[in-house]
N, C-alpha and C positions, 0 to 999 in steps of 0.2 A: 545526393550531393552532386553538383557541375563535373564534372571534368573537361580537363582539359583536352583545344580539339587541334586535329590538325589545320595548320593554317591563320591559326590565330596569335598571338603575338605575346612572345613569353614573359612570364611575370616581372622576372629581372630586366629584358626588354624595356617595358613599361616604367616603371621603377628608375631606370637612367634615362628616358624620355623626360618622366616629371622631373628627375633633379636637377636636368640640363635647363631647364626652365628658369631655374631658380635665380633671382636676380639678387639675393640678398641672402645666398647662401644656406647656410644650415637648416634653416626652420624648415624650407622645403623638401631639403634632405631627409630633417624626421621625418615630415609627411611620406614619403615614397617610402621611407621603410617600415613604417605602420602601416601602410596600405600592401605593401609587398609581404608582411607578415600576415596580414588578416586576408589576402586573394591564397595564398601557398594555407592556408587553415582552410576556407573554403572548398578550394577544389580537392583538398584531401588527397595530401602525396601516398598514403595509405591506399588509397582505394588503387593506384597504379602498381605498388608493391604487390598489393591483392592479385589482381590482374596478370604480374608477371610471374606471378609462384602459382597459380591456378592453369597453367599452360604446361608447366612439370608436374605438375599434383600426382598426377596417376603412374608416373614413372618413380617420385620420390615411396608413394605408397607401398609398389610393389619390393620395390629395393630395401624399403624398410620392415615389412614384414617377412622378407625372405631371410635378411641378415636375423633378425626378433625368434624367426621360427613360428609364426605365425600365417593360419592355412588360409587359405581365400576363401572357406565357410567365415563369414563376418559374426557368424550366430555364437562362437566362442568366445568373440572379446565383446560383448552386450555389455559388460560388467565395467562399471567406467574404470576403476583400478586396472583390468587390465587392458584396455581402449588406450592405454597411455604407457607411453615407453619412453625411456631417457635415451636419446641420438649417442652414438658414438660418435669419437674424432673425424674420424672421413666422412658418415653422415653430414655432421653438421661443414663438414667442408664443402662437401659437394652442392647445399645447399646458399652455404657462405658465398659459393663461384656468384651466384643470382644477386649477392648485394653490392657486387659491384660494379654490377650496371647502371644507369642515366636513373630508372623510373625509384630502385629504393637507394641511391644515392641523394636525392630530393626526401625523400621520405625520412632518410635516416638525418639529413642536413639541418631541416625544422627542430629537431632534439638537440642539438648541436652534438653527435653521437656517430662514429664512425664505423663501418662494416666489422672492423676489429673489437670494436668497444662490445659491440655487442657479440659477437661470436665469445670472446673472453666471459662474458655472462653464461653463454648458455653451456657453453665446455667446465663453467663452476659447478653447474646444478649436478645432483645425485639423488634428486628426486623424478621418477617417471613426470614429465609435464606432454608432450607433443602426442598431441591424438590421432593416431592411423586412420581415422574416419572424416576428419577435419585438418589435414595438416595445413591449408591455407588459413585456417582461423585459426588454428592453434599459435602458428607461426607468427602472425601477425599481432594474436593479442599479446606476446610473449614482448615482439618487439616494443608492443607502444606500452609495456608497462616497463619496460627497461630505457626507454625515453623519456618516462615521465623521469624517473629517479634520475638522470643523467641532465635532464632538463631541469631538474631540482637543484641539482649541485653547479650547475655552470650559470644561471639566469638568477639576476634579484629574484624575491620571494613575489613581491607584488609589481612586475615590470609588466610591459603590454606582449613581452612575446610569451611569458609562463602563463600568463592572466588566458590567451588565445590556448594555449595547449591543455589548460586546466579546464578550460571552457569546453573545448572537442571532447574531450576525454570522460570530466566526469559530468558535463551535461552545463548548458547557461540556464542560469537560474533566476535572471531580471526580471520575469513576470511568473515568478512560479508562486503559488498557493498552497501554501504547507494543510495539509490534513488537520483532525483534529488528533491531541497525542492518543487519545486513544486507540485510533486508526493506527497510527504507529508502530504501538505496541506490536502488532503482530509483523513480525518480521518478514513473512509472504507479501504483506501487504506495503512495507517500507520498499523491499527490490521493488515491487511494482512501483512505486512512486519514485525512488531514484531513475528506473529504466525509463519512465514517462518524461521525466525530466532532463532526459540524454545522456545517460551515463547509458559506454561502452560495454555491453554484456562482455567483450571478449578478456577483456583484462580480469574476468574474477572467472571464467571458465576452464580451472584447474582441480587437479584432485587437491584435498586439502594439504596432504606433504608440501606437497609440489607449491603450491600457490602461500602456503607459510614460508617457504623456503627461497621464492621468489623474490616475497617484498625485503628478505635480507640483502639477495645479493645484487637484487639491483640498487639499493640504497633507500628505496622506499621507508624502510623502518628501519631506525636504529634502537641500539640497545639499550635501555634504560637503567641507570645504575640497581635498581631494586627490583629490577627483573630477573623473576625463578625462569629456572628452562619448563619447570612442568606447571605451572600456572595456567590458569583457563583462559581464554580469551577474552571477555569477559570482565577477568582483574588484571589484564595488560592493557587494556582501555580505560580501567579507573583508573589506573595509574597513569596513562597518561593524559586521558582529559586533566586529572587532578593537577598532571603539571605546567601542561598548559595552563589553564585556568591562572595557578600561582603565578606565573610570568607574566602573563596578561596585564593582570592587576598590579605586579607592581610596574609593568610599563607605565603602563595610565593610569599609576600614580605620581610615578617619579616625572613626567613628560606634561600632568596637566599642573603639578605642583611646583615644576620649573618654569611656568608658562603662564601661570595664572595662580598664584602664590597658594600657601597651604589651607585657604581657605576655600579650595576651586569642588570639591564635595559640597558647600552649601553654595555657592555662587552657580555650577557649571554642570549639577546635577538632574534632569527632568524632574519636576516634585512626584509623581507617580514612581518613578523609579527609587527618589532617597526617601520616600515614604514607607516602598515594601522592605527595603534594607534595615532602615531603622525597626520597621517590624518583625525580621527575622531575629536582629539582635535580642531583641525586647522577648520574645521567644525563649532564646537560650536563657535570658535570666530568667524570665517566669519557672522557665523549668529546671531550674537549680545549676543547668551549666554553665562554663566560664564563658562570657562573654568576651567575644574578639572585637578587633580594630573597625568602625564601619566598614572602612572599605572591605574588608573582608566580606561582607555578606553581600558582595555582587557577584552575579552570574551570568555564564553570555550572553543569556537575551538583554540583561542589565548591559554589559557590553556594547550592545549595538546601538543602544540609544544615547549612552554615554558618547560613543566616540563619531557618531554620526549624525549630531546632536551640530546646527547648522555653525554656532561659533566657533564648538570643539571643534570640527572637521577643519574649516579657514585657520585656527590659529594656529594648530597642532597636528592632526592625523593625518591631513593630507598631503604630506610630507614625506610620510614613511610609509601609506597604503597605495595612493594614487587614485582607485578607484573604489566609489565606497561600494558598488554593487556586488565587484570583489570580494571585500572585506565581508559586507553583511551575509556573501553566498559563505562563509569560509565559517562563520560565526553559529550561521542556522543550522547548517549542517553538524559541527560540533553538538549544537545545545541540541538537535534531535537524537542524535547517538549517546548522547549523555544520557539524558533523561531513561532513554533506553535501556541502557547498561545499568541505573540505577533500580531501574525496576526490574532486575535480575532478568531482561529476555532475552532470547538466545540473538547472538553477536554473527553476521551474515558477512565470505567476505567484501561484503561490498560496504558495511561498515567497517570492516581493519582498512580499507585501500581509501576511504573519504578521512577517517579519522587521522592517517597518519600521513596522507598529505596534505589537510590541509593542516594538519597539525604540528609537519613541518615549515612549512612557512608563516606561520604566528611563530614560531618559537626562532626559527633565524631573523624574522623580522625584528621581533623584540626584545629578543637574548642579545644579539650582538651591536646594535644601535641605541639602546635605550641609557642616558645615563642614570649613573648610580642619585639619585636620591629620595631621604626619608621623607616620610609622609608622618603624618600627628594622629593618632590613633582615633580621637573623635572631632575633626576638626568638620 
């Protein structure tokens, strides 16, 4: 990725060049901060953070395995549990001095997320996370999974500057080519196809304590009402695909049933899509069970054709998503984890960290914006 050089002319620079331009105000405005947002993703403020903590790396290493009690044979911490140690207070201060300078004040400013915001994260943790053989990737993937979550709670769900940081982060997905699922199936084989796809190895390179106990406290995942503490991971993802999923559906029922009256299932439906629906139904009654609402037997690949379906999107969605490349990345991603987790294979965390962000912003998207109304069970 670019960085930035000396001598060339700063993003902000640039940015109030084009607005001063503006002869009709605002609209040029957006443009310079859309472009100021997608040049500061580009050039990757991360990579100068990188750069500024890799110039103390070997100072913070020896300080920290001297306070650890740990020998300079490296051949005893092999073992990744103990490759990883939880920073003490001063520790993380003395590291803390480095965020707040110029290169991760930029780095940390893109998250909307401040040197304290995040030190207050890492002084919560009580799981070993920071690796003495990697402390500049340890450091760094720590920060930009505490940016994501922080970035989560402060940015719309589908605005252009979270859309830019979900993009860095868990990889752009606009011309990507999903496997077949059975490819999928093997969970080796899924990291490869997220990593190909540009998702961040460093954000899931934690011991497993450490890296569950991360997505609490950065806000990444919250708690689920009918979540046991010792549930598998597993059925923490059927639970929550399963509720995502519910909120989905009644978004995009009560949004296309406000918008295109209770008849918008036969009107507004792809026929391939209320074909296999109507199928699934027919299903459950063949097989003596109780038959649910149609719209109940959509799923998010149903989803994606539904709401990016070329009237749907103009009349309705594109309102509340913005972009549908977005939306469909946010969609596929689900229905591949799903599908996953339904066929019992083992849960990677690179599926907890796709599933529950994106499956935080479907759920503030359409939990808090969507209003209340019924839909007609077979309309």
């Amino acid at each position: 990725m670019a960085k930035r050089r000396t001598g060339i002319v700063s993003i902000d620079e640039i940015s109030k060049s084009i607005a001063l331009l503006d002869p009709i105000g605002d609209k040029i405005g957006s443009l310079a901060e859309h472009a100021r947002q997608a040049m500061m993703i580009a050039h990757d403020p991360m990579e100068d953070l990188r750069a500024a903590l890799a110039v103390n790396e070997n100072t913070f290493r020896d300080t920290l395995m001297a306070a650890h009690g740990i020998g300079a044979d490296f051949d005893q911490i092999h073992a990744i549990a103990q490759a990883h140690i939880l920073p003490q207070l001063n520790e993380l201060r003395a590291v803390g001095a480095l965020l707040e300078q110029d290169a991760a004040h930029e780095a940390l400013q893109q998250f909307q997320m401040t040197h304290n915001n995040l030190q207050h994260i890492m002084e919560s943790m009580r799981e070993p996370w920071l690796d003495v053989q990697d402390i500049v990737g340890s450091f760094s993937g720590f920060t930009e999974l505490a940016g994501m979550g922080h970035a989560l709670a402060s940015f719309a769900p589908y605005s252009d500057h979270l859309s830019s940081i979900f993009r860095h982060e868990l990889g752009s997905w606009d011309d990507i080519i999903v496997p077949a699922f059975e490819q999928l199936q093997d969970s080796s084989f899924r990291i490869e196809f997220y990593l190909e796809g540009g998702f961040n190895p460093a954000l899931t390179a934690f011991p497993n304590p450490a890296f569950q106990e991360s997505l609490d406290k950065t806000g990444i995942r919250s708690r689920l009402p009918e979540t046991d503490d010792d549930e598998s991971h597993a059925t923490e993802l059927f639970k929550l695909l399963r509720r995502i999923e519910r909120q989905l559906r009644k978004f995009i029922a009560a949004e296309m049933t406000r918008a295109c009256s209770q008849a918008w299932l036969k009107q507004r439906v792809p026929p391939d899509v209320l074909n296999a629906m109507r199928k699934r139904q027919e299903d459950d009654r063949a097989s003596g069970r109780p038959s649910q609402a149609l719209v109940e037997y959509a799923d998010f690949g149903d989803y994606i054709q539904i709401i990016l379906r070329n009237d749907n999107w103009r009349d309705v969605f594109q309102t509340y998503f913005s972009s549908q490349i977005d939306i469909q990345t946010s969609l596929i991603r689900l229905n591949i984890i799903r599908r996953s987790v339904m066929h019992a294979r083992d849960v990677t965390h690179e599926d907890l960290l796709l599933a529950w962000a994106e499956g935080q912003r479907i759920l503030l998207r359409s939990f808090f914006e969507a209003p209340s109304v019924a839909y007609i069970a077979d309309c």
